[in-house]
N, CA, C and O atoms as a printed pandas DataFrame, in Angstrom:
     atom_number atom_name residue_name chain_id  residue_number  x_coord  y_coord  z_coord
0              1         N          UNK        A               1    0.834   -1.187    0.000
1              2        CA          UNK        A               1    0.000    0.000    0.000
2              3         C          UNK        A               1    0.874    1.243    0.000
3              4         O          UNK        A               1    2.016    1.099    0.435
4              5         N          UNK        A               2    0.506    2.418   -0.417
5              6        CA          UNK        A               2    0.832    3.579   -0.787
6              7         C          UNK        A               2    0.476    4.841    0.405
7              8         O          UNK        A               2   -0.666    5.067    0.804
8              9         N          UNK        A               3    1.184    5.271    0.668
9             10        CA          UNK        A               3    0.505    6.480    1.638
10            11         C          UNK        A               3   -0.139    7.614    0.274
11            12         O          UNK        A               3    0.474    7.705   -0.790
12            13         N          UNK        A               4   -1.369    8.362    0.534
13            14        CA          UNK        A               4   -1.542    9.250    0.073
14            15         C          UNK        A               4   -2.256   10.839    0.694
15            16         O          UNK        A               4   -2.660   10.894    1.856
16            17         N          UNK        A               5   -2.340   12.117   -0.281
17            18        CA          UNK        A               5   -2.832   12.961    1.019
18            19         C          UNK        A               5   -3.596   13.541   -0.396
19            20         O          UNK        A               5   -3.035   13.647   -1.486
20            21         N          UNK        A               6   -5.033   13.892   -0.100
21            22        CA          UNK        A               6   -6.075   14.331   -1.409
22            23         C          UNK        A               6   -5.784   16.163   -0.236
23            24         O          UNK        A               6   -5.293   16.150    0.893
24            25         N          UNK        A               7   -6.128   17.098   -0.776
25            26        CA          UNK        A               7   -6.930   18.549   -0.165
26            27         C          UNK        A               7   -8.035   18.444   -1.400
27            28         O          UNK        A               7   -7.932   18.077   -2.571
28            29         N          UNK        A               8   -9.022   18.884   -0.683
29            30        CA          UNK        A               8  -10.363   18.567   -1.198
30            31         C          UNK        A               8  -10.768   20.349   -0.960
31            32         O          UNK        A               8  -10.610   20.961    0.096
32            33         N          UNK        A               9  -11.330   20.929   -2.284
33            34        CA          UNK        A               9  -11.903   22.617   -2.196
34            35         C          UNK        A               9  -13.189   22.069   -2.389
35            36         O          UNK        A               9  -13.365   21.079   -3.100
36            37         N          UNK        A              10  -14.702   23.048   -1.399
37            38        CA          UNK        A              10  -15.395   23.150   -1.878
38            39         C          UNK        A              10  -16.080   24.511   -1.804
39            40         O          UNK        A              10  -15.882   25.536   -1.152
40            41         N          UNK        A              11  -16.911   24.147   -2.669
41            42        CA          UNK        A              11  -17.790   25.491   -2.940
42            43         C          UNK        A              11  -18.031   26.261   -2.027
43            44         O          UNK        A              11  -18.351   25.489   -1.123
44            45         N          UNK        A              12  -18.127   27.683   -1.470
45            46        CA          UNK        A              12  -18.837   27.977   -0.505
46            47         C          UNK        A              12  -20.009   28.250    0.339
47            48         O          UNK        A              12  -20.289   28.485    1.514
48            49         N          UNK        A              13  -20.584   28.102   -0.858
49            50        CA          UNK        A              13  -21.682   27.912   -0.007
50            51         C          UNK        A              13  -22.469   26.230    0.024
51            52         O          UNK        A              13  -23.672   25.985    0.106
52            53         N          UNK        A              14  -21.330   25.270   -0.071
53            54        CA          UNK        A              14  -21.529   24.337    0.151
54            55         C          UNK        A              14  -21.833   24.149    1.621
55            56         O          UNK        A              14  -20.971   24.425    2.456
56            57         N          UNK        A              15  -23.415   23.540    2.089
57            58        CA          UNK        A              15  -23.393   22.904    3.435
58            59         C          UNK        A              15  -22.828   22.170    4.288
59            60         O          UNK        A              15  -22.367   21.230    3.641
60            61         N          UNK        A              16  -22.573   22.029    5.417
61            62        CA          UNK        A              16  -21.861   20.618    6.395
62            63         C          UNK        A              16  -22.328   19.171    5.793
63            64         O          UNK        A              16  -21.552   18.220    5.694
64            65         N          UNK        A              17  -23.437   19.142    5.480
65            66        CA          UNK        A              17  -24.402   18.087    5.031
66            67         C          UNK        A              17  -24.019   17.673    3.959
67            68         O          UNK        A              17  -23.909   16.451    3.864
68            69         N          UNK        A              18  -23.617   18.676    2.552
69            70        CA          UNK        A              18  -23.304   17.951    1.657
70            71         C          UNK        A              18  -21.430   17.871    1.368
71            72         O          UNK        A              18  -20.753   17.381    0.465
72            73         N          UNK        A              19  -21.233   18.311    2.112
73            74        CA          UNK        A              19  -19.867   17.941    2.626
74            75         C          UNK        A              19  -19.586   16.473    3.416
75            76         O          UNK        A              19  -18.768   15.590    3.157
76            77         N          UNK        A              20  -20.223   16.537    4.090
77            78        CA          UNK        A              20  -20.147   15.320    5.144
78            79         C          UNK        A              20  -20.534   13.904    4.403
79            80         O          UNK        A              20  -20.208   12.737    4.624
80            81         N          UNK        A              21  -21.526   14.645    3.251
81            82        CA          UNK        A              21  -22.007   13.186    2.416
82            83         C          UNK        A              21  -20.534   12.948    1.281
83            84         O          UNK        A              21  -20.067   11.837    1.030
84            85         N          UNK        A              22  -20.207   13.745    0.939
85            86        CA          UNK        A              22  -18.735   13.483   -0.232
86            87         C          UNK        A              22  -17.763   12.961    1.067
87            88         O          UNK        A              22  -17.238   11.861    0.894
88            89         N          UNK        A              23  -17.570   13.435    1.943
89            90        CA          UNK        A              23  -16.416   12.401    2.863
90            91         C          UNK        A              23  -16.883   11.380    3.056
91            92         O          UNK        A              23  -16.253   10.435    2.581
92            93         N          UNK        A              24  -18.009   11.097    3.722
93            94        CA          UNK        A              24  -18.416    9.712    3.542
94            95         C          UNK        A              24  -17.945    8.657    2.556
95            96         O          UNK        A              24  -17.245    7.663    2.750
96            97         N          UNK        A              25  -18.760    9.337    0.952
97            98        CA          UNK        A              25  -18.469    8.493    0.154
98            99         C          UNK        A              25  -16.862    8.377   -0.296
99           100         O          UNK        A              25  -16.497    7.426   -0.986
100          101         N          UNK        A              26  -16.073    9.252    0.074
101          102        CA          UNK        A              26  -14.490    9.270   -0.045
102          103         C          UNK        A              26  -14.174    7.808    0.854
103          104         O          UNK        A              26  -13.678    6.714    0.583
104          105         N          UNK        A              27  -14.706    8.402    1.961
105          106        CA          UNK        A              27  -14.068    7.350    3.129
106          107         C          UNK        A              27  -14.698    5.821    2.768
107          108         O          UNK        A              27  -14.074    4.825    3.134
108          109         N          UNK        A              28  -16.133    5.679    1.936
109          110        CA          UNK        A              28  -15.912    4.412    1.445
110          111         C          UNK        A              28  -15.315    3.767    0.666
111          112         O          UNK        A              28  -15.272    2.549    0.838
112          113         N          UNK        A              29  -14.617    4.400   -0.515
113          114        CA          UNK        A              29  -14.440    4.214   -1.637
114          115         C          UNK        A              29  -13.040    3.583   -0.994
115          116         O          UNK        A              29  -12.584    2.516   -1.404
116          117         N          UNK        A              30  -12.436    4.329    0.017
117          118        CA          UNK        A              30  -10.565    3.686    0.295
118          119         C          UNK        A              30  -10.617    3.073    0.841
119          120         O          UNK        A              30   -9.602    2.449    1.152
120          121         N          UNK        A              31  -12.275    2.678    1.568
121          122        CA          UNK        A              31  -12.320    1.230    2.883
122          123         C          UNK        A              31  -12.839    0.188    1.401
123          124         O          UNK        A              31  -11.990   -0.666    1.147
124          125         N          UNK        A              32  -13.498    0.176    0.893
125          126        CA          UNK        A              32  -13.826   -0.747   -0.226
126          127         C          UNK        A              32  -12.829   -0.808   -0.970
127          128         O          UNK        A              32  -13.207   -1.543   -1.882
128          129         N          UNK        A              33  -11.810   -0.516   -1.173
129          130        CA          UNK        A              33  -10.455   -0.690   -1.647
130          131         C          UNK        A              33   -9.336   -1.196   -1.195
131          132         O          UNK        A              33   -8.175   -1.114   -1.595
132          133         N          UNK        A              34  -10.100   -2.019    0.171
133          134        CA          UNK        A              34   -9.225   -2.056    1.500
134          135         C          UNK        A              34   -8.005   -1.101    1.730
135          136         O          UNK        A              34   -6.957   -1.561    2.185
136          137         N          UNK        A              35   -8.101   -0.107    1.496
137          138        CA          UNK        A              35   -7.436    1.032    2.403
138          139         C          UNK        A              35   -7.426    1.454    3.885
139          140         O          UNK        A              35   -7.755    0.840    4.899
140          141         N          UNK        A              36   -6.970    2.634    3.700
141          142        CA          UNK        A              36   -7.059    2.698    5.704
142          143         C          UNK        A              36   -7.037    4.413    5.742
143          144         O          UNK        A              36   -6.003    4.892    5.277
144          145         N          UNK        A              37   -7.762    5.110    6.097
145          146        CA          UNK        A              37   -7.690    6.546    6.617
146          147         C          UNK        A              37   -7.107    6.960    7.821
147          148         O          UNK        A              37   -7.531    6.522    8.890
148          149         N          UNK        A              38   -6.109    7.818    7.757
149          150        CA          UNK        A              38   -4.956    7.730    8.508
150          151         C          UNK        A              38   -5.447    9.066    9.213
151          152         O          UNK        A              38   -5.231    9.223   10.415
152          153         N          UNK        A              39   -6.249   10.230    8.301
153          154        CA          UNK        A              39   -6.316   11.435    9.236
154          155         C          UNK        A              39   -7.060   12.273    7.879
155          156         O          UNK        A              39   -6.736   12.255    6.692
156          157         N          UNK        A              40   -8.191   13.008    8.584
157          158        CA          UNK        A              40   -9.136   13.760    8.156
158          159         C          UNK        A              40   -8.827   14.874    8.873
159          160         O          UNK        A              40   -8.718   14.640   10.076
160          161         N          UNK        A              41   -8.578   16.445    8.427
161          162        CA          UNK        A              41   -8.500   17.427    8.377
162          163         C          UNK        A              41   -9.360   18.691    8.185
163          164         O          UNK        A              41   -8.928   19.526    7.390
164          165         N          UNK        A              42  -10.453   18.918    8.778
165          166        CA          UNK        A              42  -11.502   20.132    8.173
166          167         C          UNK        A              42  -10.723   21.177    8.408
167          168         O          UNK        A              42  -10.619   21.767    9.484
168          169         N          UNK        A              43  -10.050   21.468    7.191
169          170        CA          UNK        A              43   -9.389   22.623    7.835
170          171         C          UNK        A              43  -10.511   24.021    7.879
171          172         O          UNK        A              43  -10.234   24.882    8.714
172          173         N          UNK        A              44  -11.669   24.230    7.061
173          174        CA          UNK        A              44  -12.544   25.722    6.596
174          175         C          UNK        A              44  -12.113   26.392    5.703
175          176         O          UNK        A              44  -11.337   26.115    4.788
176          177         N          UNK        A              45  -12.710   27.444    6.016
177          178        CA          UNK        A              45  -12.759   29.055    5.163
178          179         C          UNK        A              45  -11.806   29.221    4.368
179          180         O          UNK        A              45  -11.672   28.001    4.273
180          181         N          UNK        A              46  -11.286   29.474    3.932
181          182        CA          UNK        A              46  -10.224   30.012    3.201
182          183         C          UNK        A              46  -10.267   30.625    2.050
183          184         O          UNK        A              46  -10.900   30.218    1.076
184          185         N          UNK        A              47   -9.394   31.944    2.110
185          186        CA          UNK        A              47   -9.606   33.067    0.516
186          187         C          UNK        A              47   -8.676   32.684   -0.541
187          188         O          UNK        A              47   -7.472   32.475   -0.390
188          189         N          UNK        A              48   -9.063   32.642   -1.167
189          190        CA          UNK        A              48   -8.540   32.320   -2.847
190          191         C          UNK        A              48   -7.133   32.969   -3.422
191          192         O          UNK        A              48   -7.452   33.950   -4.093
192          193         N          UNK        A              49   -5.882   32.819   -3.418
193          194        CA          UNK        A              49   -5.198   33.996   -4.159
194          195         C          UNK        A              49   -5.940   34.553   -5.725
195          196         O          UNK        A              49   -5.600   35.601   -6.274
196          197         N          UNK        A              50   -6.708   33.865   -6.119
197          198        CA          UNK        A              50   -7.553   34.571   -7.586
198          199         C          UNK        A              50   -8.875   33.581   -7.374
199          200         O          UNK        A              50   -8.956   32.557   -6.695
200          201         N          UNK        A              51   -9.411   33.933   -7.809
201          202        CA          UNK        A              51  -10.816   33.631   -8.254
202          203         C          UNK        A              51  -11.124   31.900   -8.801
203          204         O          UNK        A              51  -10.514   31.454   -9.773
204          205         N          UNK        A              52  -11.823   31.319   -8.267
205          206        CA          UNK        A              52  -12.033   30.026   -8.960
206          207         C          UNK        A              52  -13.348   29.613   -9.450
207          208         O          UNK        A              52  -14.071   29.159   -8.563
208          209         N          UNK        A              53  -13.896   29.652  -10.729
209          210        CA          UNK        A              53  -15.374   29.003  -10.734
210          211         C          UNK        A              53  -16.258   30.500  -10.272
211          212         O          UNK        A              53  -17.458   30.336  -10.052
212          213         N          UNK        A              54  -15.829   31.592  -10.160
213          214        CA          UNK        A              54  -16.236   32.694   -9.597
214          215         C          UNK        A              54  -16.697   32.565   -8.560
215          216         O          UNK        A              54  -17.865   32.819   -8.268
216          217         N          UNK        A              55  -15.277   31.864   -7.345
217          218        CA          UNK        A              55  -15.439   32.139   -5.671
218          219         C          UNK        A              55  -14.349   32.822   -5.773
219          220         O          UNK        A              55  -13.469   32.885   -6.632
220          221         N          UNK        A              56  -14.623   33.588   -4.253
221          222        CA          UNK        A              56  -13.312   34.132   -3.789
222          223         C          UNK        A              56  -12.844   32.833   -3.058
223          224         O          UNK        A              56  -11.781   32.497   -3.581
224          225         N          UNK        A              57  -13.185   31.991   -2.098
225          226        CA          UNK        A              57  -12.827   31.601   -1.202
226          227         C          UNK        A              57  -13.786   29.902   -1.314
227          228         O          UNK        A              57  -14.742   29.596   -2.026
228          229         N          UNK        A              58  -13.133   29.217   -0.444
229          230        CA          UNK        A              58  -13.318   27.811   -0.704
230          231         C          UNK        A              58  -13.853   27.410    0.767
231          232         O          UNK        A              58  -13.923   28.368    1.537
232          233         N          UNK        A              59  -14.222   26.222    1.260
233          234        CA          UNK        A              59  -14.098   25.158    2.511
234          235         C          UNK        A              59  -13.047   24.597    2.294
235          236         O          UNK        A              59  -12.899   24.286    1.112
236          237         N          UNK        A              60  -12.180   24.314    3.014
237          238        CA          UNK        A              60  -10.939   23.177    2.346
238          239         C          UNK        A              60  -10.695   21.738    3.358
239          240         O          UNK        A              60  -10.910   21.838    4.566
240          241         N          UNK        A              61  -10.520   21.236    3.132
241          242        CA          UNK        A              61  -10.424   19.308    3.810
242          243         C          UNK        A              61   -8.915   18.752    2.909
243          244         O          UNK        A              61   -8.665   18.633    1.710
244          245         N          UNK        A              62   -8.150   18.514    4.122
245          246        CA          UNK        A              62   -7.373   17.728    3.899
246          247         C          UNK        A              62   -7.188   16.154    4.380
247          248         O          UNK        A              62   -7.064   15.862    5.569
248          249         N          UNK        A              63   -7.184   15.228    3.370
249          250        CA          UNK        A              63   -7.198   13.747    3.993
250          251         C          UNK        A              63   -5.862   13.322    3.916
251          252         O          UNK        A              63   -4.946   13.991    3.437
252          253         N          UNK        A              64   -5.732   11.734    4.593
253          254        CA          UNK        A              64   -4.349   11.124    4.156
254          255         C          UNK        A              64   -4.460    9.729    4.688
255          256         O          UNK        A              64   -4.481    9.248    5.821
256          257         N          UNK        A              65   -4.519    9.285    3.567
257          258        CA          UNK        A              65   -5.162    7.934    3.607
258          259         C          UNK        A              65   -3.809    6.870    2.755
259          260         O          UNK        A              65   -2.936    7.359    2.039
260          261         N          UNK        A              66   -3.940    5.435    3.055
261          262        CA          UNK        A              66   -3.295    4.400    2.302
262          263         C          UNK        A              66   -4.028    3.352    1.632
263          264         O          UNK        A              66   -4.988    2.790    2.159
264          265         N          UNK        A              67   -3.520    3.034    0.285
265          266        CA          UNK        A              67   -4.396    2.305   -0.435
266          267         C          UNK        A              67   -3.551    2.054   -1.683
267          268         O          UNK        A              67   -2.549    2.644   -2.088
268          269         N          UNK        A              68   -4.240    1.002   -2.189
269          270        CA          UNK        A              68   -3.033    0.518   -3.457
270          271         C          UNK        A              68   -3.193    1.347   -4.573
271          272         O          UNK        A              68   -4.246    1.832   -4.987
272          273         N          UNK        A              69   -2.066    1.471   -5.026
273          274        CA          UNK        A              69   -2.041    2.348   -6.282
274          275         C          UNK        A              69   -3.323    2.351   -7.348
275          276         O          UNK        A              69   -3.800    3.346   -7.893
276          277         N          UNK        A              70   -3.697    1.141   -7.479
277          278        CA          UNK        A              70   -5.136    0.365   -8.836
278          279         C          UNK        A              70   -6.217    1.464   -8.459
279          280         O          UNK        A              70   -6.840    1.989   -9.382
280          281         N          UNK        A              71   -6.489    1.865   -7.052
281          282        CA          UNK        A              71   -7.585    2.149   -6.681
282          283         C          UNK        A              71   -7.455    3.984   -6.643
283          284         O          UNK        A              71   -8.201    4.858   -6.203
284          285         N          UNK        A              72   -6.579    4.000   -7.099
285          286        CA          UNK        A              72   -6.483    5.984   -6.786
286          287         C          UNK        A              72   -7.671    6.646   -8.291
287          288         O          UNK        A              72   -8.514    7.519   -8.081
288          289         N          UNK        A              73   -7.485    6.075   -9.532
289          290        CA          UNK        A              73   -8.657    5.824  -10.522
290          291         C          UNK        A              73   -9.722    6.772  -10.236
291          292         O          UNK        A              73  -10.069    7.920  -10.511
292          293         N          UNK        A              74  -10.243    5.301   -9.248
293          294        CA          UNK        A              74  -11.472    5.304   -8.720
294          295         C          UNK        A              74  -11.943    6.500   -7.803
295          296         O          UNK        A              74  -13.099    6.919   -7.860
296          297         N          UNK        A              75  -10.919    7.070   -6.886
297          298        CA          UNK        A              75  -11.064    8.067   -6.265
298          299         C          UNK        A              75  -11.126    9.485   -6.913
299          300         O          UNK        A              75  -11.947   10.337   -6.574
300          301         N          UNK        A              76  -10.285    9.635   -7.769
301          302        CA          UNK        A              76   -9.553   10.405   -8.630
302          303         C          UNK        A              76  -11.611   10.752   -9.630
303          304         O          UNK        A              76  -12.065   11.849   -9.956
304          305         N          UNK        A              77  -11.993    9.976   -9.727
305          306        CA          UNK        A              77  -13.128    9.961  -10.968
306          307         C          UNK        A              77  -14.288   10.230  -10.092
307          308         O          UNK        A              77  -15.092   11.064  -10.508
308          309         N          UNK        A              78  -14.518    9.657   -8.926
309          310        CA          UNK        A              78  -15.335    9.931   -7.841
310          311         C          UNK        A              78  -15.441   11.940   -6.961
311          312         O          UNK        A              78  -16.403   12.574   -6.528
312          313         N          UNK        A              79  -13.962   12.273   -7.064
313          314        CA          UNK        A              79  -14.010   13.667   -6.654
314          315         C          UNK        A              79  -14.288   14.595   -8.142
315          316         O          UNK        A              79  -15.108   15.504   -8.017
316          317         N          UNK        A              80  -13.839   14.467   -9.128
317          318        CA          UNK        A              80  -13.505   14.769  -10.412
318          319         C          UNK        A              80  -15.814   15.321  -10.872
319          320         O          UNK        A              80  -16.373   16.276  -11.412
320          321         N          UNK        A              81  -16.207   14.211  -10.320
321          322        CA          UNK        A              81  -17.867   14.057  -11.058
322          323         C          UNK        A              81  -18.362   14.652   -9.948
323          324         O          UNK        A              81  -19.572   14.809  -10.117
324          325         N          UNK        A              82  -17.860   15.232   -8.443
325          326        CA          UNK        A              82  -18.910   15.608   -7.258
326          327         C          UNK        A              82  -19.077   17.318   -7.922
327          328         O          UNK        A              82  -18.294   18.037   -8.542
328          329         N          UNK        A              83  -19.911   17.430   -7.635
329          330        CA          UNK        A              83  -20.003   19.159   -8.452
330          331         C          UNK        A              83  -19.795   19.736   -7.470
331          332         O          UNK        A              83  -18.724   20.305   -7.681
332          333         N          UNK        A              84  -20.387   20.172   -5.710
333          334        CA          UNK        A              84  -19.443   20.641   -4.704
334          335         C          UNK        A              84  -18.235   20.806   -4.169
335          336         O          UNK        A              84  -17.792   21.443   -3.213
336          337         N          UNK        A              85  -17.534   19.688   -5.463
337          338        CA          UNK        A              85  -15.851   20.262   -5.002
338          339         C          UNK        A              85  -15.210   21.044   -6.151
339          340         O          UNK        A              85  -15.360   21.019   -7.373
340          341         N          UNK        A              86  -14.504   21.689   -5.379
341          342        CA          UNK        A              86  -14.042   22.768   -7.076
342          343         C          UNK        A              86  -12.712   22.455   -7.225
343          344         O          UNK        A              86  -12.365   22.006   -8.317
344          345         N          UNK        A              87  -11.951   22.588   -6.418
345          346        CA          UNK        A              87  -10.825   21.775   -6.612
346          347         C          UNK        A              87  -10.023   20.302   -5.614
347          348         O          UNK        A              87   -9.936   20.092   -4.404
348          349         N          UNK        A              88   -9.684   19.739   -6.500
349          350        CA          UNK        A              88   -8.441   18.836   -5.433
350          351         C          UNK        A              88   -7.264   18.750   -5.796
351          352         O          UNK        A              88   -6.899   19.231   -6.868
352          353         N          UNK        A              89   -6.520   18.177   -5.045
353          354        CA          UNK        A              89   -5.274   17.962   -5.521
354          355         C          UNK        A              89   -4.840   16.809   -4.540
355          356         O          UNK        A              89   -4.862   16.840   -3.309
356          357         N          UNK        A              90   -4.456   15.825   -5.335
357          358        CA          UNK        A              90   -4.032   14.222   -4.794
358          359         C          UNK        A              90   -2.634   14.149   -5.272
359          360         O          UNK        A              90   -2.300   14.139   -6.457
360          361         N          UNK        A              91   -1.625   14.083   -3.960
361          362        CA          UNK        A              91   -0.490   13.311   -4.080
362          363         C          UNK        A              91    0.042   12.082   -3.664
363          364         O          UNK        A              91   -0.538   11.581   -2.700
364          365         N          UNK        A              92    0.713   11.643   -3.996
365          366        CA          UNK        A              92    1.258   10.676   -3.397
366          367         C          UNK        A              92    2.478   10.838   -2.642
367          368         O          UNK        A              92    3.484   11.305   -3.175
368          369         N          UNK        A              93    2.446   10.426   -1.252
369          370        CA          UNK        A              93    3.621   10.919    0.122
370          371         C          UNK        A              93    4.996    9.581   -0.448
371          372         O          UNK        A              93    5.029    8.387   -0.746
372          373         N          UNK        A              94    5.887   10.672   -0.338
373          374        CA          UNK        A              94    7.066    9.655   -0.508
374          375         C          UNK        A              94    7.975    9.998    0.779
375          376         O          UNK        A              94    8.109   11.114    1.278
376          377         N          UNK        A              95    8.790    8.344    1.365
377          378        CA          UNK        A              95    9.801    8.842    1.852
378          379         C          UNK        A              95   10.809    8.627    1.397
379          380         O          UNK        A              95   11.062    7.678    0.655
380          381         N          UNK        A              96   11.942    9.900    1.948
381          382        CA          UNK        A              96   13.044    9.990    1.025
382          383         C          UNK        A              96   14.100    8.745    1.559
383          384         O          UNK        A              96   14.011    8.349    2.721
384          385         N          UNK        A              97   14.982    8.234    0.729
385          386        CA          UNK        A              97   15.922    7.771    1.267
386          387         C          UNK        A              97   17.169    7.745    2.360
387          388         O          UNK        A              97   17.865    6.874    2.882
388          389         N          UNK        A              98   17.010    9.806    2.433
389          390        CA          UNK        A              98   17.787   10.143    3.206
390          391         C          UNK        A              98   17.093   10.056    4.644
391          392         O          UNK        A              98   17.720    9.601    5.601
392          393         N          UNK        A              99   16.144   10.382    4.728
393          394        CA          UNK        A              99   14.997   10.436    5.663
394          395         C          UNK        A              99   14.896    8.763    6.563
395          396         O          UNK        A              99   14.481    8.612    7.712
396          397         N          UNK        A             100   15.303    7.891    5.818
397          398        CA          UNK        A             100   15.568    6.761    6.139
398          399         C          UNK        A             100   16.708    6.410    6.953
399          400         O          UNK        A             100   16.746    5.672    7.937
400          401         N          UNK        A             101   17.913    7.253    6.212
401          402        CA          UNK        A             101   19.210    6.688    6.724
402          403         C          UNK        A             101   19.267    7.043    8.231
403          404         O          UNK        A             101   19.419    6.387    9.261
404          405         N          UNK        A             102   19.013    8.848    7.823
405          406        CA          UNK        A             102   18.427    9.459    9.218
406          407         C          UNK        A             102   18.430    8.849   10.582
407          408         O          UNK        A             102   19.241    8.907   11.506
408          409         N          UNK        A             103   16.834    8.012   10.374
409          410        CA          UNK        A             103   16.344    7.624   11.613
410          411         C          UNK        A             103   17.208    6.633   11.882
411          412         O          UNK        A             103   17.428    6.526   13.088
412          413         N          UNK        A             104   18.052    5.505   10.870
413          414        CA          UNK        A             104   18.855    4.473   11.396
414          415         C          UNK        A             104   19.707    4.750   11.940
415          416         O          UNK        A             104   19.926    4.176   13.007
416          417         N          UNK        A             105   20.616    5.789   11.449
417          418        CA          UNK        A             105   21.734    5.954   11.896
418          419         C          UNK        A             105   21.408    7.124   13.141
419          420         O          UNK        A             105   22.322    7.946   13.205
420          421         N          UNK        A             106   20.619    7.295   13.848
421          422        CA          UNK        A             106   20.408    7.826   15.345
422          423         C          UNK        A             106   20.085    6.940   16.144
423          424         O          UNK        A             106   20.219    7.058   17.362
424          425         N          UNK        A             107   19.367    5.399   15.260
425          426        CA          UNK        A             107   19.007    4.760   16.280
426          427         C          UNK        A             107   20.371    3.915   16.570
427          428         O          UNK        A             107   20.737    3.323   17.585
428          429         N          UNK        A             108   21.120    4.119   15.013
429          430        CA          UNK        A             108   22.719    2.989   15.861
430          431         C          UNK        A             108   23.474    3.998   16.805
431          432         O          UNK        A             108   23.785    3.603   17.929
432          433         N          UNK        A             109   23.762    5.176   16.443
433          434        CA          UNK        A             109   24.132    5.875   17.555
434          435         C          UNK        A             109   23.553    5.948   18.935
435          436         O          UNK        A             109   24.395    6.179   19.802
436          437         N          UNK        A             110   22.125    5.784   19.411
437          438        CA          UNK        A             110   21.788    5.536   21.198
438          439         C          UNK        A             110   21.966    4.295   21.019
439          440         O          UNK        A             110   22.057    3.772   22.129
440          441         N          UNK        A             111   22.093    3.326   19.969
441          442        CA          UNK        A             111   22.426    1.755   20.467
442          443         C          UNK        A             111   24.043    1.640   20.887
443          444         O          UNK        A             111   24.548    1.073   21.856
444          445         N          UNK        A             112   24.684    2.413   19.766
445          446        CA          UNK        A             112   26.131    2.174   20.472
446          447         C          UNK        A             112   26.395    2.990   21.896
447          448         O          UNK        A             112   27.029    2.645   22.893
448          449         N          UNK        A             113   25.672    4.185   21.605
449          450        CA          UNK        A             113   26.200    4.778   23.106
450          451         C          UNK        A             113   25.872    4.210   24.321
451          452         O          UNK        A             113   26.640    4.196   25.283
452          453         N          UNK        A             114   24.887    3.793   24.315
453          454        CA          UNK        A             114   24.325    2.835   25.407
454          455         C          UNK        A             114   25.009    1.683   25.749
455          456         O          UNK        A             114   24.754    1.140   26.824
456          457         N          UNK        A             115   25.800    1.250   25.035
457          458        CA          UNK        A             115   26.943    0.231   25.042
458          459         C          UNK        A             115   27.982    0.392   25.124
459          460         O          UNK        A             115   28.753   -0.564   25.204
460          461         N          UNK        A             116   28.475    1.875   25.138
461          462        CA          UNK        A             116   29.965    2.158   25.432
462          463         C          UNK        A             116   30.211    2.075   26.575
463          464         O          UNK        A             116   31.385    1.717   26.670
464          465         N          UNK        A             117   29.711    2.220   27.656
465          466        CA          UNK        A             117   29.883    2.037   29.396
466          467         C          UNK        A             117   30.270    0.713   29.928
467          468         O          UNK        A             117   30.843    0.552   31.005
468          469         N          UNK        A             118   29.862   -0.394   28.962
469          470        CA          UNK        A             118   30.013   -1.733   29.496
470          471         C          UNK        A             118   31.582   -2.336   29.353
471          472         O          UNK        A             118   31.849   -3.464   29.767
């Protein structure tokens, strides 16, 4: 499985209600994909640097969910057809290699230091 993170724009004068119904169906689509939702974000309000669809300003939701690559499609075509969202943007989270070495090589360093006393 893949880590991923969607930000989801919607309309503003989109309701809680029909908001709450597009997360829903988000949140089924990555559990029927056997995925896993890692963290839902309402972030709100927010003003536009320019104009979109003729809003100033959006609702915005950030998710971050894991799920196999086959199934992003499906998600991807599912936000794409909701007419309350005006924009998204879906990436895919990478970690870096260095980011890797990182954490090892701090964890061999408290392993060796912890062993230098003996």
């Amino acid at each position: 499985m893949h880590s991923y993170e969607v930000t989801l724009v919607f309309q503003p004068e989109s309701n809680e209600e029909a908001r709450k119904a597009t997360l829903e169906k988000l949140e089924s689509i990555i559990l029927d994909g056997k995925g896993r939702i890692e963290d839902l974000n309402q972030i709100g309000m927010r003003k536009f640097a320019y104009e979109i669809q003729k809003a100033k300003e959006g609702f915005f939701v950030l998710a971050r969910f894991q799920i196999e690559s086959s199934q992003i499609s499906r998600i991807r075509e599912f936000l794409n057809s909701d007419e309350g969202v005006v924009r998204t943007m879906l990436t895919k989270q990478r970690i870096s290699p260095r980011r890797k070495r990182d954490g090892q090589s701090e964890q061999g360093a408290v392993h060796r230091a912890s062993h230098q006393g003996t």
